[in-house]
C-alpha positions as CSV (number, residue, x, y, z in Angstrom):
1,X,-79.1,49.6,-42.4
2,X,-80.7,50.4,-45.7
3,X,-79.6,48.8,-48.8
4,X,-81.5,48.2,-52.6
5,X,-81.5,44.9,-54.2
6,X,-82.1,46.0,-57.8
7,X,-82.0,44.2,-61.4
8,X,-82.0,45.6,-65.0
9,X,-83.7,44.4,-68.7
10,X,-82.1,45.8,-71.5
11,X,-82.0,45.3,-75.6
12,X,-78.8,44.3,-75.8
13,X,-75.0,43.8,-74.2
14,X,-73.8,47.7,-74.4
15,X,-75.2,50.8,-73.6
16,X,-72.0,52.3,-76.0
17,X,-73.2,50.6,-78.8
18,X,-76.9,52.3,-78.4
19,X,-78.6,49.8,-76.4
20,X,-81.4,50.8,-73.7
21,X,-82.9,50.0,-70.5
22,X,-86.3,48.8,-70.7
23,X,-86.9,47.8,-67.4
24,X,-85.7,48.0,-63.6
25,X,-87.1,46.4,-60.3
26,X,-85.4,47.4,-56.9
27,X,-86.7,45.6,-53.9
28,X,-85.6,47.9,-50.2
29,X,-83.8,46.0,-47.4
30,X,-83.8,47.3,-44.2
31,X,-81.5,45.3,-41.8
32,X,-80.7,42.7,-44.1
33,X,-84.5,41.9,-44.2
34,X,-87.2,42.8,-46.8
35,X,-89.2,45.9,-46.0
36,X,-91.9,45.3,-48.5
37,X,-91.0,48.6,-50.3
38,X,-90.1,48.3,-54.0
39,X,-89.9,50.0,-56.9
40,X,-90.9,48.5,-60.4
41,X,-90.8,50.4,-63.8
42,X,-90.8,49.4,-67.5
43,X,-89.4,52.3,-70.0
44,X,-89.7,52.8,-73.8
45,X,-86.9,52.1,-75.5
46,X,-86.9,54.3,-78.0
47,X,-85.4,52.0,-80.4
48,X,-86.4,48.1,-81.9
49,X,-86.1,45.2,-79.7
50,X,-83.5,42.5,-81.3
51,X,-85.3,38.8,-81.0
52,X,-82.3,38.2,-79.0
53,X,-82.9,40.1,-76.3
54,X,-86.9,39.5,-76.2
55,X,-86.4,35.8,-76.2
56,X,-84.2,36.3,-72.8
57,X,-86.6,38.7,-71.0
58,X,-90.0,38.4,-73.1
59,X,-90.8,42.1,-73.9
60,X,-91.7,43.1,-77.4
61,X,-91.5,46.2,-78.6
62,X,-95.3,46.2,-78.7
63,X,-95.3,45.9,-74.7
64,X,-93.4,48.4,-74.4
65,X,-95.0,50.8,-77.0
66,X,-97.0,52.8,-73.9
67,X,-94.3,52.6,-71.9
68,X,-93.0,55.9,-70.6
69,X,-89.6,57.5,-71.1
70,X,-86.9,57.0,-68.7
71,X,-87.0,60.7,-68.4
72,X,-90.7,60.7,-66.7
73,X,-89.8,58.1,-64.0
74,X,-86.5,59.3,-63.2
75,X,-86.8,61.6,-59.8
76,X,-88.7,58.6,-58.5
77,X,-86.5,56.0,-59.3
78,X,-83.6,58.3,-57.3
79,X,-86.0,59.0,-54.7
80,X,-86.5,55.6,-54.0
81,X,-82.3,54.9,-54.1
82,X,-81.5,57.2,-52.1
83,X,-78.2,57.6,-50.9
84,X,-78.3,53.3,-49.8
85,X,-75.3,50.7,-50.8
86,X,-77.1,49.2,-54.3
87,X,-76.5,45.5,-54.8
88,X,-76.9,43.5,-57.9
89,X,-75.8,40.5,-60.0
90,X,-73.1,41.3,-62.4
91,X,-73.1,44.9,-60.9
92,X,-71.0,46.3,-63.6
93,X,-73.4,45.5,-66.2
94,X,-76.6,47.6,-64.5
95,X,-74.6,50.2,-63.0
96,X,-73.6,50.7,-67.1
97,X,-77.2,50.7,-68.2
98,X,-78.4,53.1,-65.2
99,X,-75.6,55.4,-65.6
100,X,-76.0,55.6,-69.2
101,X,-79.9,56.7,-69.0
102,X,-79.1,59.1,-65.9
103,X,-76.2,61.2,-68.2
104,X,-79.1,60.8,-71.2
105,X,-81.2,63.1,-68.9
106,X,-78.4,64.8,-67.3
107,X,-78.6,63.6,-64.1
108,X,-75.7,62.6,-62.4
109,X,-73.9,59.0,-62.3
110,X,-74.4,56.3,-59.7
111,X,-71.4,56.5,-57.5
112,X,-69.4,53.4,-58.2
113,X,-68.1,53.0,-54.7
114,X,-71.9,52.2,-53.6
115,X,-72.1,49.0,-55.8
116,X,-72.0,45.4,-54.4
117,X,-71.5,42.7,-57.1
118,X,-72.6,39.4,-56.0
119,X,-70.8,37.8,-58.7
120,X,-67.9,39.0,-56.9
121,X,-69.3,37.7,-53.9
122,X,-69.7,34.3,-55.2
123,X,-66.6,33.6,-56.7
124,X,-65.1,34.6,-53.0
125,X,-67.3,32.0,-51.6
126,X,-67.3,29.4,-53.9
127,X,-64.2,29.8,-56.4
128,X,-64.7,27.5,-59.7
129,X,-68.6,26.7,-58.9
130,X,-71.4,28.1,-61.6
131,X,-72.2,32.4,-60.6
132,X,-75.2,32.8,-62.4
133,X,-78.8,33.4,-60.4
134,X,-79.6,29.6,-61.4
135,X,-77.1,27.8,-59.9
136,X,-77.0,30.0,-57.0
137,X,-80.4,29.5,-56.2
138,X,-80.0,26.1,-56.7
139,X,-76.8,26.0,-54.3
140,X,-79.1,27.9,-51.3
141,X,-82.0,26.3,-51.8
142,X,-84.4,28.9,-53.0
143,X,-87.9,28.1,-55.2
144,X,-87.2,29.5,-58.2
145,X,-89.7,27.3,-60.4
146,X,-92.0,31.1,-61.0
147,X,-88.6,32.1,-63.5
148,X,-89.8,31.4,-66.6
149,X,-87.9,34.6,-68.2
150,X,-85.5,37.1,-66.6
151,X,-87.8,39.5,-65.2
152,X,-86.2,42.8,-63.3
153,X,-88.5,42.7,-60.3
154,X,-88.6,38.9,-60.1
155,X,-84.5,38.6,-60.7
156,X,-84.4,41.1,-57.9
157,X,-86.7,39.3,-54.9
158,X,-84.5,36.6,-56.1
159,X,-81.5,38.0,-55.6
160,X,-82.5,39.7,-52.4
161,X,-82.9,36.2,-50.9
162,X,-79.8,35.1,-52.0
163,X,-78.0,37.8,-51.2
164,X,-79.5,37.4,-47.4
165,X,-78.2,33.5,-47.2
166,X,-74.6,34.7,-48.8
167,X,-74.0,37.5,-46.1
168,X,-75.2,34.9,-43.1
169,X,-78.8,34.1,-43.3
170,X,-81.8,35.3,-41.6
171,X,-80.5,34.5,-38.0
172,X,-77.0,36.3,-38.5
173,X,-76.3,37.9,-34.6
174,X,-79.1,36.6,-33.0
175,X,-77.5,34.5,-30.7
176,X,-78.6,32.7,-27.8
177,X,-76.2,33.7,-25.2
178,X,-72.6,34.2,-24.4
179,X,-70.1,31.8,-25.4
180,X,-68.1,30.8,-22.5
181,X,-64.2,31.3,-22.8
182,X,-62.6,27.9,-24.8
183,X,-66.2,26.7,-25.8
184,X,-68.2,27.1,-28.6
185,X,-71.8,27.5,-27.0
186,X,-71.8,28.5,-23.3
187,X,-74.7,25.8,-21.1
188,X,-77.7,27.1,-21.0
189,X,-78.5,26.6,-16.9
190,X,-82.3,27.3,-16.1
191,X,-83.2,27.7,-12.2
192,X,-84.9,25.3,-10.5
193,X,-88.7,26.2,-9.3
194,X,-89.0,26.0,-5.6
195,X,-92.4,23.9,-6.2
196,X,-90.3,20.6,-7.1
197,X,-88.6,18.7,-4.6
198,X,-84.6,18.1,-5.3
199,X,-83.9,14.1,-6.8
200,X,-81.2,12.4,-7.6
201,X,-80.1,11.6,-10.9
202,X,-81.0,8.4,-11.5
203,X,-78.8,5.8,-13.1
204,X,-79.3,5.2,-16.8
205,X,-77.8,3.2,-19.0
206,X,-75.2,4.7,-21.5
């Protein structure tokens, strides 16, 4: 199964109100495990930057001054979608700012019923606990000391982990061997090599 992990920088809170993508790292799952394919891609804004939103994320309008459009990167940015179930934090939120550039250059919008929120996923698991990436990481024990500033592609390998160790963890189905009716773990009986003579147990104490 295929899926995208992806995460958004922006100038502000609201594509309505005129604010722009700037920024977008995806990061391709294949079986619930990293492929190593990922796709990475700052865009000019068009517009200023508002301090507020640089001091979150770090880019100044001067980074992103040679930049390209969102226009110029935008058959390979669907390319690398595909058709795959698209996961990200606050879900709502990039699936806005996407959406927003793709009717700017009329392309179609991302279909809503391919969007996993794991915000949503969180409050499921652990109802009145902190949602953001932060405290997540923190609850599932991933290094995230490297976030200095949101960063798209960084926010996303992050997320991918977490995402892994909320759906199961690494080792989801790979079980050891049939569970035996009205146990939890069926014994694990190896034969015995016809080298070695048969003993006794011998007493022990308990």
């Amino acid at each position: 199964m295929r899926e995208i992990i992806f995460d958004t920088e922006t100038t502000g809170l609201d594509p309505k109100t005129g604010h722009r993508l700037v920024e977008i790292g995806c990061i391709e799952l294949i079986d619930r495990r990293e492929s190593g394919r990922n796709f990475h891609a700052y865009f000019h804004p068009e517009r200023d930057m508002p301090p507020e939103a640089e001091a979150v994320h770090g880019l100044s309008i001067q980074f992103l001054a040679d930049k390209p459009l969102f226009a110029a990167r935008v058959e390979e940015l669907l390319e690398f979608l595909g058709d795959a179930p698209l996961v990200a934090h606050n879900a709502a939120f990039d699936f806005g700012f996407v959406n927003a550039e793709l009717a700017r250059v009329g392309r179609p919008a991302l279909d809503p019923a391919r969007m996993c929120c794991t915000v949503q996923m969180a409050r499921k698991l652990h109802p009145g606990a902190k949602h953001n990436l932060d405290a997540l990481c923190v609850r599932y024990g991933i290094d995230r000391s490297h976030r200095v500033k949101h960063g798209a592609l960084l926010d996303a390998e992050l997320l991918a982990h977490l995402y892994i160790e909320m759906t199961g963890g690494r080792q989801i189905g790979l079980g050891l061997g049939a569970s035996a009716p009205g146990s939890a773990t069926a014994p694990i009986i190896l034969p015995r090599s016809p080298e070695r003579p048969w003993r006794e147990a011998r007493p022990h104490a308990a």
